[in-house]
N, C-alpha and C positions, 0 to 999 in steps of 0.2 A: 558471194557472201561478204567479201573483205568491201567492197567496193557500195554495199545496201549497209553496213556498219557506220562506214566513214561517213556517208549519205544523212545515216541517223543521228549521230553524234554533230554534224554540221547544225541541223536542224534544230538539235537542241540547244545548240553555243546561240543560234538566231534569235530563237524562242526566248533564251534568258536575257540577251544582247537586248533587243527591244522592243521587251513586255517589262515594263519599270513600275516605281513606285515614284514618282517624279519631285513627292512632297510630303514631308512629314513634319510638325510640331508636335511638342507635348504640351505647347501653352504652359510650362511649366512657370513664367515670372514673365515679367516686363524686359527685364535684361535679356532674358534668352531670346526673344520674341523679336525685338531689334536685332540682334545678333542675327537670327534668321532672313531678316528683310524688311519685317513687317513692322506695321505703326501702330500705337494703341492709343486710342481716343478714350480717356477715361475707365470706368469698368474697374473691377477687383478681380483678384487670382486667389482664387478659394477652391479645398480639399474637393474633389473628383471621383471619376472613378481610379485611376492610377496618379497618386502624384493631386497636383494642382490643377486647374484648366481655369478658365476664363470667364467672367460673369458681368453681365452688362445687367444693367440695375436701373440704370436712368436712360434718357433721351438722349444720343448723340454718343455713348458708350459702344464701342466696337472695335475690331482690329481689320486692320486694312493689313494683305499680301498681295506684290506685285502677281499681275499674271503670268507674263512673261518665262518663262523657263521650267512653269507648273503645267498649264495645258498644254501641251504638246503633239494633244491627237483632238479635233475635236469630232471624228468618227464615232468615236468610241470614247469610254473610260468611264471610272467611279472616285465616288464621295463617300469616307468613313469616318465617324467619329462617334466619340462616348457623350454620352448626356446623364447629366445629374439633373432631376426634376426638380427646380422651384417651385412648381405648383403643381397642383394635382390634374392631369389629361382632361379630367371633365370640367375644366374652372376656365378655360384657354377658351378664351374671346377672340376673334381676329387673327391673325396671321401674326407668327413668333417668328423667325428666323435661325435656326439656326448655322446653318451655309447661304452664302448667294454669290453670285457675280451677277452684275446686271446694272446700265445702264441705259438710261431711255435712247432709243435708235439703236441698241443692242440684241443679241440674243443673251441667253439668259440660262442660269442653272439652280434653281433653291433647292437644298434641302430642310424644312418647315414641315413646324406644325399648323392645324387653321381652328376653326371652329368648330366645333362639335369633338374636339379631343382626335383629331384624324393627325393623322402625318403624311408625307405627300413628298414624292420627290417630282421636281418640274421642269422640262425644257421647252424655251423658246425657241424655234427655231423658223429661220427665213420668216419672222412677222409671227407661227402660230405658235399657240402651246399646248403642251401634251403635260397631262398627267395623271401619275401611280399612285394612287390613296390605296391609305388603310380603312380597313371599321373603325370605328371609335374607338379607343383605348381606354382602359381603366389604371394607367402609370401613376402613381401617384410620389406625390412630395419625400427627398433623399432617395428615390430609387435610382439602378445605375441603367443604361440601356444603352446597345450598340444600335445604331443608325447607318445603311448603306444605302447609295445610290447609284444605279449604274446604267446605260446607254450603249447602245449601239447592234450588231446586227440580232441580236437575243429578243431586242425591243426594250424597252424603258423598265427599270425593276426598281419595287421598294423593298428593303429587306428590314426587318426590327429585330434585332438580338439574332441574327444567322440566320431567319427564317423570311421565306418571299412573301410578303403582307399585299402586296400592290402591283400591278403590272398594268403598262399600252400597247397597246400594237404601235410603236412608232421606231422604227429601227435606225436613225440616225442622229445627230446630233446639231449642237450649235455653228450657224457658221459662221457669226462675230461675235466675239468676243469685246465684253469691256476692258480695261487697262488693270482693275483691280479685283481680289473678290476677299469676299467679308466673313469675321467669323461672330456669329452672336448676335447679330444686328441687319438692316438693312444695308444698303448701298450707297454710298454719298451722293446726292447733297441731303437724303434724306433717310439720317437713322434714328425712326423715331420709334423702335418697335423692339424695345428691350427683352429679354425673355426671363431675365430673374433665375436662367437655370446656368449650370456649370455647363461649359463645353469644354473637353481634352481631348489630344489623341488627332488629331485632323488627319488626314492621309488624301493625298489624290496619286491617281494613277492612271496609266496614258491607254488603259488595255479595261475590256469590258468584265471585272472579275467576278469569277466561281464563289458560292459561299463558301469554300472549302479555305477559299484564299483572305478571306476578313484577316484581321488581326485581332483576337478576344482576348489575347493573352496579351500583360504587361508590355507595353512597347520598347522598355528597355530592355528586355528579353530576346528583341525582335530585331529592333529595327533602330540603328543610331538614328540622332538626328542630323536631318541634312537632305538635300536632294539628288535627284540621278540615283539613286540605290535599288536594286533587286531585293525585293521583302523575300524570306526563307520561304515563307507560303506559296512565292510565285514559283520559284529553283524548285518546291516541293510538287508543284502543279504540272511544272512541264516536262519534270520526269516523270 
């Protein structure tokens, strides 16, 4: 008994050890945003769902975060973040962006809206891509909405507001990586795909997560900013 205890308690020090959150901003200003790593290519910082987030408005408006010490697994893992709607789900011509990494001769990770009001989470991997669409949305203009995306042995998941909208049968992930990834826009050399919505809240993490582990609640509640951190929801999940 003493020895299937210590056994359990090992396993859970592992479990918390490394299943992370690898990445978190609140987008809350420009200063903070540098402070974290990242570069902002024009764009405003306008009211969100928590706080401020980030709004790309024109052509070439975006923020640039190294990849480097964010991806960490690319077996596995998820994309979360809040979205305030600039326009209304059925008005969305073309493809919006709201997450990417991806450069040409890269694999690739969006989280995006396209046409017809769908959302879509998408991996390139080894040359192919897979992706998790929703139905058509009826979101419309100032609403607030949680966005997740997530990979690996589960298979490809789209989540809108805590709930699974989207799935592939594709259970692994990228296996190059570009040097950057974006928030609000496309990919350099080419961010011409403004969204007109607020995005806050960003989070990545190295491990393929449970809705139970989103973060809906205030991030300052949650989660400092900063990287390498254990989200409460995850300490919550693997006990």
């Amino acid at each position: 008994m003493k020895t299937l205890c210590l056994l359990t308690i090992t396993l859970l020090c592992v479990s918390i050890a490394t299943a992370e959150e690898t990445f978190f901003s609140a987008l809350e200003n420009k200063a903070e945003v540098e402070k974290e790593g990242g570069t902002v290519a024009g764009g405003v910082f306008k009211p969100g769902k928590f706080g401020n987030g980030f709004v790309s408005e024109a052509v070439g408006d975006v923020i640039h975060f190294p990849v480097e010490d964010r991806f960490v697994n690319l077996d596995e893992g998820s994309v979360e973040l809040w979205v305030t709607m600039g326009l209304d789900t059925s008005d969305i011509a073309g493809e919006l962006f709201t997450f990417m990494t991806y450069k040409r001769g890269t694999d690739a990770v969006f989280l995006q809206f396209n046409t017809g009001g769908i959302a879509q989470m998408r991996i390139k991997s080894a040359g192919s891509w897979h992706n998790a669409n929703s139905d058509a949305l009826n979101w419309k203009t100032g609403e607030h909405h949680h966005m997740a995306g997530t990979w690996g042995p589960d298979g490809l998941k789209l989540y809108l507001d805590g709930k699974l909208e989207g799935e592939a049968d594709f259970k692994k992930g990228p296996t190059v990586f570009a040097e950057t990834f974006e928030i609000n826009n496309a990919s350099p050399p080419d961010p011409r795909f403004p969204t007109n919505c607020v995005v806050d809240g960003v989070r990545i993490s190295d491990h393929q997560k449970q809705p139970d582990e989103f973060v809906m609640d205030d991030p300052a509640d949650v989660q400092p900013i900063g990287k390498l951190a254990t989200t409460w929801a995850r300490i919550k999940h693997a006990k």
